[in-house]
C-alpha positions, 0 to 999 in steps of 0.5 A: 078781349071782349066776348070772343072778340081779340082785334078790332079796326076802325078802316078811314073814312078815307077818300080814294081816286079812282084806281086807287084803294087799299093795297093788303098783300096776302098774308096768313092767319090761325085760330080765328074768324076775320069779320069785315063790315064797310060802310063806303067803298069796297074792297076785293078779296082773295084767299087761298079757298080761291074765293074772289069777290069785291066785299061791299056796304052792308054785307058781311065776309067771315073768313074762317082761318081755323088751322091756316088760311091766307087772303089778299085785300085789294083795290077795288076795279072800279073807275070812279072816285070813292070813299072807304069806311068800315070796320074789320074785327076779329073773332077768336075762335073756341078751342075746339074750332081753332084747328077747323078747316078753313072756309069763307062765308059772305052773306049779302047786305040784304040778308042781314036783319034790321029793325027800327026802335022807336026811332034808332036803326038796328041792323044785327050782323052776328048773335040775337038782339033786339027781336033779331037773328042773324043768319051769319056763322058763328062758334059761340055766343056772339053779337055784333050789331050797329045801331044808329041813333038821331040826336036825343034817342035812347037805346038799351043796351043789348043783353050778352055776358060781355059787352062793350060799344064803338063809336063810329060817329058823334057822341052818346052818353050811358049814366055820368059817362060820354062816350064819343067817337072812336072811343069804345066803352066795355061795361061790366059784366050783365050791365044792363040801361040806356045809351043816350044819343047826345048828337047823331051817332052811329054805333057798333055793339060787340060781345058774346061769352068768353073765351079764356085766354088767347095769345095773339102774334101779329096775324095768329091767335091761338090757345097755345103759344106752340100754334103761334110758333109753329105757324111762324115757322111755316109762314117762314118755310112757304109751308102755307098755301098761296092764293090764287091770283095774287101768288106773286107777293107776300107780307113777311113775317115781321122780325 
């Protein structure tokens, strides 16, 4: 873990035809806060709230599963050929969110706060950096932030307990080390310095304080393995909640 952050995807770039799309049946999650960021394209959620939206560049959807949620992610419905790019983290919850009812929270594009540093595009989606606070929830300290660099841009690193940097896009180098795309280096604790920008590159920040120890089983983070066990157990009974308009399929629970 980095900070609270447990799981981090990188989706595409991926080209799509039109009607097609990423096709995610419902599925249950615990104890945590899925955190989705696109770059291109789109995708339409569902969950078991009854929240319904097509999720978009630039803005941020943070679904709270606290004690139990299931959510769908759909092909968009749209007519025209697209590209999909994005980023989907997951962002364990304190000990004393993790059985929190669950709740969905998107904030538009144009909510998120962004700057521009001599040169480099800041955009602050959770926590406080760079003179910049952002609007979305959260349950301890957190950051997650992008920032894009042109070729020969220096950027300092953002103060948080833990920190660690993703690569979306070309290269950067921090002291004797490079760091390229679709590589994540985590520094050491309080690091402080520059990134230097050795190409055009896009980048996220995530960080934040720590949380201790999670466990973490397919879908379910949690403290305490017996909360992992006994959501499997319900995932197995049907116990969980169904979302609607999309009740017809599930993923099962992997054997």
């Amino acid at each position: 873990m980095v900070g609270p952050w447990i799981f981090f995807d990188e989706m595409g770039p991926a080209p799509f035809a039109a009607g097609e799309g990423i096709n995610v049946r419902p599925h249950p999650h615990i104890g945590l806060a899925t955190v989705t960021y696109l770059f291109e394209g789109e995708i339409t959620h569902r969950d078991s709230l009854g929240s319904h939206l097509g999720i978009r560049p630039g803005a941020i959807n943070l679904m709270v599963a606290g004690r139990g949620i299931v959510h769908s992610e759909r092909k968009p419905a749209r007519s025209d050929a697209y590209q999909m790019h994005g980023l989907q983290l997951w962002h364990a919850l304190p000990k004393e969110w993790e059985m929190t009812d669950p709740a969905f929270h998107h904030y538009s594009a144009e909510s998120i706060p962004e700057t521009v540093i001599d040169g480099v595009a800041v955009r602050v989606m959770m926590g406080d950096a760079y003179g910049l606070t952002s609007p979305v929830k959260t349950f301890c300290e957190t950051l997650y932030a992008e920032a894009r660099l042109p070729a020969g841009a220096s950027l300092a690193l953002p103060q948080v307990p833990e920190l660690a940097c993703y690569v979306v896009e070309g290269a950067v180098s921090f002291g004797e080390s490079q760091i390229n795309a679709q590589q994540m280096a985590i520094f050491e604790d309080q690091a402080t310095g520059q990134l230097h920008a050795t190409s055009d590159c896009r980048l996220v920040f995530i960080g934040g304080e720590s949380l201790g120890e999670r466990h973490i089983e397919w879908n379910f983070v949690a403290s305490d393995p017996a909360l992992i066990a006994q959501a499997k157990a319900d995932w197995l009974a049907g116990r969980f909640p169904t979302v609607p308009g999309d009740e017809d399929e599930f993923i099962p629970l992997p054997q």
